[in-house]
C-alpha atoms as a printed R data frame, in Angstrom:
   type eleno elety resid chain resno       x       y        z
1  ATOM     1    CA   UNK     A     1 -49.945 -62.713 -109.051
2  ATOM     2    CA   UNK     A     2 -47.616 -63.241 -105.660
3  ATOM     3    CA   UNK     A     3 -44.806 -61.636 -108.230
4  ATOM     4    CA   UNK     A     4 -46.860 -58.883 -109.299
5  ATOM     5    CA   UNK     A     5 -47.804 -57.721 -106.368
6  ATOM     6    CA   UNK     A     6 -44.317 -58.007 -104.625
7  ATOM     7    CA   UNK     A     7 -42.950 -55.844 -107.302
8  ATOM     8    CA   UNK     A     8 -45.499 -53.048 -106.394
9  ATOM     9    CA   UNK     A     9 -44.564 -53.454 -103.421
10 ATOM    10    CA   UNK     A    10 -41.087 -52.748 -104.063
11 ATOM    11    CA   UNK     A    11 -42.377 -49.478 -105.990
12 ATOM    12    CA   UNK     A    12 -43.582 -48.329 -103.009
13 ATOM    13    CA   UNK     A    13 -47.517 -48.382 -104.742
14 ATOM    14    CA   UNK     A    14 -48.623 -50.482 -101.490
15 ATOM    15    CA   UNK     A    15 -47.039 -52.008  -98.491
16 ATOM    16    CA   UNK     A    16 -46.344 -55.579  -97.387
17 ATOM    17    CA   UNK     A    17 -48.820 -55.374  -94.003
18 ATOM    18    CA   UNK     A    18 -51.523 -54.204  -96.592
19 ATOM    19    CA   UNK     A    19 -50.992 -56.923  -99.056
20 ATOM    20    CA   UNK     A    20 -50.861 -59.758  -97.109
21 ATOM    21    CA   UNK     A    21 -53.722 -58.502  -95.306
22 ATOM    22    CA   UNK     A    22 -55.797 -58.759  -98.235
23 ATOM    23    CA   UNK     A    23 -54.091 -62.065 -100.350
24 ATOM    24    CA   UNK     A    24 -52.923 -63.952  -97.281
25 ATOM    25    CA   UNK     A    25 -52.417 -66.788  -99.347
26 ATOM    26    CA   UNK     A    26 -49.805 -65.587 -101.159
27 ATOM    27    CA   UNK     A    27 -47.759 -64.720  -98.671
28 ATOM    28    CA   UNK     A    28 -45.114 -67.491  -99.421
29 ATOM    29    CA   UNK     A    29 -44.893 -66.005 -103.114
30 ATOM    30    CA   UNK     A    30 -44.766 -62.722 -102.370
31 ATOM    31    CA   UNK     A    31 -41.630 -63.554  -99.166
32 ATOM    32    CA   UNK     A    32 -39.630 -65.496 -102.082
33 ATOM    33    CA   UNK     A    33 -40.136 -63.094 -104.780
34 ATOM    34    CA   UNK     A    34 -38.766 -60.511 -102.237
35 ATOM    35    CA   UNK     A    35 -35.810 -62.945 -101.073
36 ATOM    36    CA   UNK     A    36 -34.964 -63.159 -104.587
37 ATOM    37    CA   UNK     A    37 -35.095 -59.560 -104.769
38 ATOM    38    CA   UNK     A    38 -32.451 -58.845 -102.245
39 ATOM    39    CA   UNK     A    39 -35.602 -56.784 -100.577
40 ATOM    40    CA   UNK     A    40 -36.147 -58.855  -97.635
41 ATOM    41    CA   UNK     A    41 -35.896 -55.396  -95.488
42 ATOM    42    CA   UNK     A    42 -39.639 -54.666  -96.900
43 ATOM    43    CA   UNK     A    43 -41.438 -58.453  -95.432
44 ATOM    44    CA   UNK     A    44 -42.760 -56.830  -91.779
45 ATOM    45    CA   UNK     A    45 -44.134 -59.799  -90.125
């Protein structure tokens, strides 16, 4: 799900503050997938 979501988030179909604020729990997830992404400009907070 972290995956998922951090993928739409790289689509631009939500952003991160919105995300975590809903699925705080995957926060850690979502950060890596992003790391591993090379999108680390998109985690906010």
């Amino acid at each position: 799900m972290a995956d998922y979501l951090a993928q739409r988030i790289i689509d631009g179909a939500y952003t991160y503050d919105y995300v975590i604020s809903k699925k705080p729990q995957l926060k850690e997830g979502i950060d890596a997938y992003l790391t591993l992404q090379g999108r680390q400009d998109l985690i906010t907070q």
